[in-house]
C-alpha positions as CSV (number, residue, x, y, z in Angstrom):
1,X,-34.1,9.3,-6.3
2,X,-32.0,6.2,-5.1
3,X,-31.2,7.1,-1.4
4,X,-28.7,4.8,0.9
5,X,-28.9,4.1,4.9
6,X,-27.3,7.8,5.8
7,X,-29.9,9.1,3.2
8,X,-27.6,10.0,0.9
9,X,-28.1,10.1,-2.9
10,X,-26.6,7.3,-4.9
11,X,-25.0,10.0,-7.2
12,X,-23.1,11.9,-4.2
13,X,-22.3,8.7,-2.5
14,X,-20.5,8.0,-5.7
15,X,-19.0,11.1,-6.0
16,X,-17.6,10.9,-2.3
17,X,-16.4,7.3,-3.3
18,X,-14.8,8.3,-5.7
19,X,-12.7,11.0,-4.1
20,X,-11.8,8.4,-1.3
21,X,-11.1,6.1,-4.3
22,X,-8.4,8.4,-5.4
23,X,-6.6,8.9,-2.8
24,X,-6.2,5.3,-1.9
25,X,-4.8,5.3,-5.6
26,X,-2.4,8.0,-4.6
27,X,-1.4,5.8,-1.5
28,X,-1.3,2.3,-4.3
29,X,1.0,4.3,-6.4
30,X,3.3,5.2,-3.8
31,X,3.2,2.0,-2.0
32,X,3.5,0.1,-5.5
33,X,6.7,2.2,-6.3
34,X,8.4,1.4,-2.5
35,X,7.6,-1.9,-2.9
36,X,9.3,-2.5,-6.0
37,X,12.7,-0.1,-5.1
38,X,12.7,-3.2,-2.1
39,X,12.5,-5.4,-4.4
40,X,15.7,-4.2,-6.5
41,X,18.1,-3.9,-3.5
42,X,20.3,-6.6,-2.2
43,X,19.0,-8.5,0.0
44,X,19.4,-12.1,2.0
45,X,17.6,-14.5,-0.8
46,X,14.5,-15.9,1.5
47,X,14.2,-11.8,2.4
48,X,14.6,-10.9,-1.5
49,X,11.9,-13.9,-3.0
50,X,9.5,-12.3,-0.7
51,X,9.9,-8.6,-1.6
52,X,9.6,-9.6,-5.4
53,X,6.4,-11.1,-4.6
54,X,5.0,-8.8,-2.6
55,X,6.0,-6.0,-4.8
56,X,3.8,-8.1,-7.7
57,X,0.9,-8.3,-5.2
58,X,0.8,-4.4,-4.4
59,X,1.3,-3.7,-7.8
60,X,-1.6,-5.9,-8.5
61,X,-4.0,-4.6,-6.2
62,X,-3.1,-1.0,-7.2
63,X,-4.9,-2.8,-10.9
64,X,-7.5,-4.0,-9.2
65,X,-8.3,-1.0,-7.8
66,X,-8.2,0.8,-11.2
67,X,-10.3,-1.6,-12.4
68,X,-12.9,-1.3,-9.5
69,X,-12.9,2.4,-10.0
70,X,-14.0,2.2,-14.0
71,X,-16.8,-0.1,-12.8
72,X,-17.7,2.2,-10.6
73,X,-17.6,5.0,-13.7
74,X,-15.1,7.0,-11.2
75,X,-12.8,9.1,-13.0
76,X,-8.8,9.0,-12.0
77,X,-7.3,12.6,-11.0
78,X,-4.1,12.3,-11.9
79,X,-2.9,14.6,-9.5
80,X,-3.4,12.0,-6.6
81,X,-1.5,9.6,-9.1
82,X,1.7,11.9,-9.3
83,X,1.6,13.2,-6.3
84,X,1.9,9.6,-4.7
85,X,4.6,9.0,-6.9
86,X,6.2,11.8,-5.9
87,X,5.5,11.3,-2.4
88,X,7.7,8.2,-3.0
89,X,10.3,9.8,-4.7
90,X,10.8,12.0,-1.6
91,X,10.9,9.0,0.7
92,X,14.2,8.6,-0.3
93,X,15.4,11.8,0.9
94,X,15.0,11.2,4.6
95,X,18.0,11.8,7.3
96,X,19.2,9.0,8.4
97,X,22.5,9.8,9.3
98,X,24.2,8.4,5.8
99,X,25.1,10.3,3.0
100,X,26.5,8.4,0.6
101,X,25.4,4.5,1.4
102,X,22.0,3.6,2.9
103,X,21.7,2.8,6.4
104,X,20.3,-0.2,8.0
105,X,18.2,1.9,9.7
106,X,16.7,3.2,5.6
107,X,14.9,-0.8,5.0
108,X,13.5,-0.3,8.7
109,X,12.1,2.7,7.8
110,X,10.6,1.9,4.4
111,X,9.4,-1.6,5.5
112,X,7.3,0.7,8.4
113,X,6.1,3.0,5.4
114,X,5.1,-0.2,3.8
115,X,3.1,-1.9,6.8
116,X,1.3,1.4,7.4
117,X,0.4,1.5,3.5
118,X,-0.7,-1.9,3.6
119,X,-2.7,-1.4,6.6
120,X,-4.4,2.0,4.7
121,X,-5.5,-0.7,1.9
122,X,-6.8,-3.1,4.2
123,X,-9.1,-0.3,5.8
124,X,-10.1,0.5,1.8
125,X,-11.0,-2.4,0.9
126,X,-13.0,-3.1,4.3
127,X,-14.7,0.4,3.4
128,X,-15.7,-1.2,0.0
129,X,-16.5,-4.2,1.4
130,X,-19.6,-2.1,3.5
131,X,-20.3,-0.2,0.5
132,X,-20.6,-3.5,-1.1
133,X,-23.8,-3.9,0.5
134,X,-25.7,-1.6,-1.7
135,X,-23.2,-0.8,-4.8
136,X,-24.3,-3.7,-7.1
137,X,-21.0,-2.7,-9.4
138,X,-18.7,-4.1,-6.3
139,X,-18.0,-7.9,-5.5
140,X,-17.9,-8.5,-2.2
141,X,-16.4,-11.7,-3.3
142,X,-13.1,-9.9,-4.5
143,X,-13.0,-7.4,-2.0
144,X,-12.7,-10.1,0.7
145,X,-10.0,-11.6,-1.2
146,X,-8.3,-8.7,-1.4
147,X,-8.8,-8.3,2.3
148,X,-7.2,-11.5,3.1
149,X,-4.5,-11.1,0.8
150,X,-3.6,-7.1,2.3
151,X,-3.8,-9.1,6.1
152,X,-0.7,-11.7,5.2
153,X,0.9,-9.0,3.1
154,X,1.0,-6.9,6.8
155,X,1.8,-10.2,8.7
156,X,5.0,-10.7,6.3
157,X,5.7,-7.1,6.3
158,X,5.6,-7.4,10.2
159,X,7.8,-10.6,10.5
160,X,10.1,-8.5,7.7
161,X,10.3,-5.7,10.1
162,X,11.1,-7.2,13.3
163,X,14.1,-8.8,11.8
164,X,15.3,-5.8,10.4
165,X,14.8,-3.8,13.5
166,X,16.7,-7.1,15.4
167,X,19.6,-6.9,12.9
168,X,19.8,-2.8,13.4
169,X,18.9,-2.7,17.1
170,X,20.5,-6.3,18.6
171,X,22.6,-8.0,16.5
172,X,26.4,-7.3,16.4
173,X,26.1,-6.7,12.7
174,X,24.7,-3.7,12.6
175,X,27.8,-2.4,14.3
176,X,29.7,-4.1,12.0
177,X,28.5,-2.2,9.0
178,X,27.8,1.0,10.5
């Protein structure tokens, strides 16, 4: 029997991967569906190009972990799938102190939910990148690509959020639309 450094069993340390695997799916389908409603609302055009990328990114690496979990021969539970989705859904129904239009403080908000997601696929893909090491059916090649990528996606979501919380928190325009 295949054992790894911990002395685990390949088998279970698949079967544990792929319970960690789907629940990074339920965090990819959430942060693919946030991305993409960011995408859709107004915004200044520099702001609005870089949403609709990003949006294709997340929504990329949300494929590429799919496709990384058939590899691995790790079955998708598609309760983690909906409940991301409607974990997103939900999002929208936070207080923030608006009923009818959103407030500025809603993009700051989302753009945080964002950067955390983003920073929960970076720690996935680092966790893959370790179990790279001994998981032939990984490629450590991708994995650091998708590590790089996940890093500037948080540095942009970063920049993104500092302006917004400048616009709500300093600038006289937030008054203006309050």
């Amino acid at each position: 029997m295949e054992r790894s450094h911990a002395g685990q069993p390949r088998a279970e340390r698949l079967r544990l991967l792929g319970v960690y695997l789907n629940d990074h799916l339920g965090g990819a389908t959430f942060g693919t569906d946030l991305a993409r409603r960011l995408a859709n609302l107004p915004h200044e055009p520099g702001t609005a190009e870089s949403l609709r990328r990003l949006a294709a990114e997340i929504a990329e690496d949300r494929a590429h972990l799919l496709d990384i979990m058939k590899r691995l021969d790790v079955p998708v539970h598609r309760h983690k799938v909906v409940a991301g989705w409607v974990g997103e859904k939900a999002s929208r129904l936070k207080t923030n102190g608006r009923l009818v239009r959103r407030s500025p403080l809603s993009l700051l908000l989302e753009l945080e939910m964002l950067r955390l997601g983003v920073e929960g696929k970076a720690a996935g893909w680092r966790t893959l990148r370790e179990a790279a090491e001994t998981e032939p059916n990984l490629s450590k090649g991708l994995l650091d690509d998708l590590l790089e990528r996940a890093e500037r996606q948080r540095d942009l979501l970063e920049k993104l959020r500092v302006e917004q919380a400048a616009h709500v928190f300093v600038s006289d325009r937030a008054t203006e639309r309050a």
